[in-house]
C-alpha positions as CSV (number, residue, x, y, z in Angstrom):
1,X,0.0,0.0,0.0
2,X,1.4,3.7,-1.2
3,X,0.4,6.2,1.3
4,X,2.3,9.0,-1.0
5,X,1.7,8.8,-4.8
6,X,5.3,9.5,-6.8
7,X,6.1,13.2,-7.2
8,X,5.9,12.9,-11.3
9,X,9.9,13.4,-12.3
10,X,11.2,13.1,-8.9
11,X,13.7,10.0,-7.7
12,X,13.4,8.3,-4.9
13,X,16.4,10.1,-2.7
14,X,14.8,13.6,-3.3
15,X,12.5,14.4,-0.5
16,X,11.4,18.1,0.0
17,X,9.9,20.0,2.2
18,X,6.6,19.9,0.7
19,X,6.8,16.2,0.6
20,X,7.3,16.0,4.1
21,X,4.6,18.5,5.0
22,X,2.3,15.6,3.5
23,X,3.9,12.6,4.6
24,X,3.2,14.5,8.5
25,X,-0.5,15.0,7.7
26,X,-1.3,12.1,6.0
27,X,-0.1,10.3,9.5
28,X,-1.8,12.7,11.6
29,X,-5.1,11.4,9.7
30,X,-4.5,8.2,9.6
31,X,-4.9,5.4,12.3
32,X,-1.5,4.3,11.6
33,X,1.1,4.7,14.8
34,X,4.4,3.8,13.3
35,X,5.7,5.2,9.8
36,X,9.0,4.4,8.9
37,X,10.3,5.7,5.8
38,X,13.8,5.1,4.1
39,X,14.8,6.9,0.9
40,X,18.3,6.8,-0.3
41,X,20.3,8.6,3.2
42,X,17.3,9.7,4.2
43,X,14.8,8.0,7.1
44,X,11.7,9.6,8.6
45,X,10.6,7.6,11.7
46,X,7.3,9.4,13.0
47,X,5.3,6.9,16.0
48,X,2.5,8.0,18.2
49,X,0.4,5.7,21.1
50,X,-2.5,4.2,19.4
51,X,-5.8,6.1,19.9
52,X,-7.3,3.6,22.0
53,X,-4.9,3.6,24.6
54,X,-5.9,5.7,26.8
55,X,-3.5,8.8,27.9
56,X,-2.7,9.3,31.5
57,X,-3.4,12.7,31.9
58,X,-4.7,13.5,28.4
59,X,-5.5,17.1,27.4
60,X,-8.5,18.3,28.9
61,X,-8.5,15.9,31.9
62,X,-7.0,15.6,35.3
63,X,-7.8,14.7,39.0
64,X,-10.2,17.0,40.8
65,X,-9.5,20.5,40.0
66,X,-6.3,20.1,38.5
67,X,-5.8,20.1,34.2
68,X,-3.1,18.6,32.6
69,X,-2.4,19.4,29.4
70,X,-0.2,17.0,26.9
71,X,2.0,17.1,24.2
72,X,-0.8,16.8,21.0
73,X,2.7,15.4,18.6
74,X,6.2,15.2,18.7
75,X,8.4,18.3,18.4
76,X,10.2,21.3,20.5
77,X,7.7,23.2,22.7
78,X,7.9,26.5,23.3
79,X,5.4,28.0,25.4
80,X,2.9,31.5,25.2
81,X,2.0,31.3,28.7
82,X,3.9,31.5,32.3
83,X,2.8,30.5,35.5
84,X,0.0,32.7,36.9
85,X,-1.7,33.2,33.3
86,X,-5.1,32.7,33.3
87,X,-6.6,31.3,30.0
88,X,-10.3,30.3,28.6
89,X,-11.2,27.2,27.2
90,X,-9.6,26.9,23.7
91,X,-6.8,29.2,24.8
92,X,-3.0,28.3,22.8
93,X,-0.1,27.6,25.8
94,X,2.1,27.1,22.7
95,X,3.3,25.4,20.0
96,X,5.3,22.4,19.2
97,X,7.7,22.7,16.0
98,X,8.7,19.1,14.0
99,X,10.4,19.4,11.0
100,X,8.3,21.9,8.6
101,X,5.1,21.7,10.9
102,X,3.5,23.7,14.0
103,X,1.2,22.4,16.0
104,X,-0.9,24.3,18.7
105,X,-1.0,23.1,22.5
106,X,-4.6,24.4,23.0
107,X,-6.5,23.7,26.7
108,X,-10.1,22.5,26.7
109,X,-10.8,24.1,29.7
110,X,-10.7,27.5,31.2
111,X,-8.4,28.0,34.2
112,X,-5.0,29.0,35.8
113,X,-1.4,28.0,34.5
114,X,-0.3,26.5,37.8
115,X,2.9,25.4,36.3
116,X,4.9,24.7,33.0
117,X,6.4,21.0,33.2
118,X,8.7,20.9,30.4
119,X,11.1,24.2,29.3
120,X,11.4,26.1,26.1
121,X,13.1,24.8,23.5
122,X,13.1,20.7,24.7
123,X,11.7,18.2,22.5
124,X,9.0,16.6,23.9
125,X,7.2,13.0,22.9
126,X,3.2,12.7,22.2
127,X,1.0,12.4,25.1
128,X,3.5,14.1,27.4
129,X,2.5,16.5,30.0
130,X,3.6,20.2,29.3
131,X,1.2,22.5,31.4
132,X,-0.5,21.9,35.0
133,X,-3.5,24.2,35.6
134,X,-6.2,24.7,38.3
135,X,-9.3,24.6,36.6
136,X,-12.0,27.5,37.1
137,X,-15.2,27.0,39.4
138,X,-18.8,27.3,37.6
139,X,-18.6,30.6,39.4
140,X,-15.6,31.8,37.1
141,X,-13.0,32.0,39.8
142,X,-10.3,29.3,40.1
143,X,-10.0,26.2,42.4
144,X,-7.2,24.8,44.1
């Protein structure tokens, strides 16, 4: 099975950028949780949990009042938000950056950035936690 039709003139070694913008979303779409790709010198490895697994700690959820927010793909973080920051459901904490794609960290939930778990500039895996927040009471303030 082909997942990417032959770029019309192009040999297998010669991978560009826009090639590799759709091998990413392709996989993003797909059910598939390993691609492994080998072309000439060059191999793109891209692997995510399967979709039923459940994720400790998946974006959106938590324990009581407390929000964890995860790693939506693999990539280097880097953040919008500090500690203290209050945000609205749908708010972006940042972005993660893999090869030529950006992806947003977006919250489900509206609430208080009680802490940033991973720095700037590290590479983080899918599914890992980036942001711990207090979510906000029905009343609109914030619990602890």
């Amino acid at each position: 099975m082909s997942i990417l039709p032959p770029t019309k003139g192009a040999r297998a070694a010669e991978i560009g950028d826009d090639d590799l913008d759709h091998l990413i979303n392709v996989f993003r779409g797909s059910d598939f949780t390993l691609l492994d790709l080998k072309s000439g010198a060059i191999r793109l490895r891209l692997s995510r949990q399967p979709a039923a697994a459940p994720l400790p700690g998946s974006a959106g959820s938590g324990s009581g009042n407390s929000l964890r927010v995860v790693a939506p793909f693999v990539g280097t973080l880097t953040s919008r938000v500090a500690a203290g920051h209050r945000v609205g459901a749908g708010a972006v904490l940042g972005t993660i950056r893999s090869l030529c794609a950006e992806t947003e960290v977006v919250v489900t939930e509206g609430g208080t950035v009680a802490a940033q778990l991973v720095p700037d500039g590290r590479f983080v895996a899918y599914g890992e936690p980036l942001f711990e927040m207090h979510r906000e009471t029905p009343e609109g303030g914030q619990s602890q």
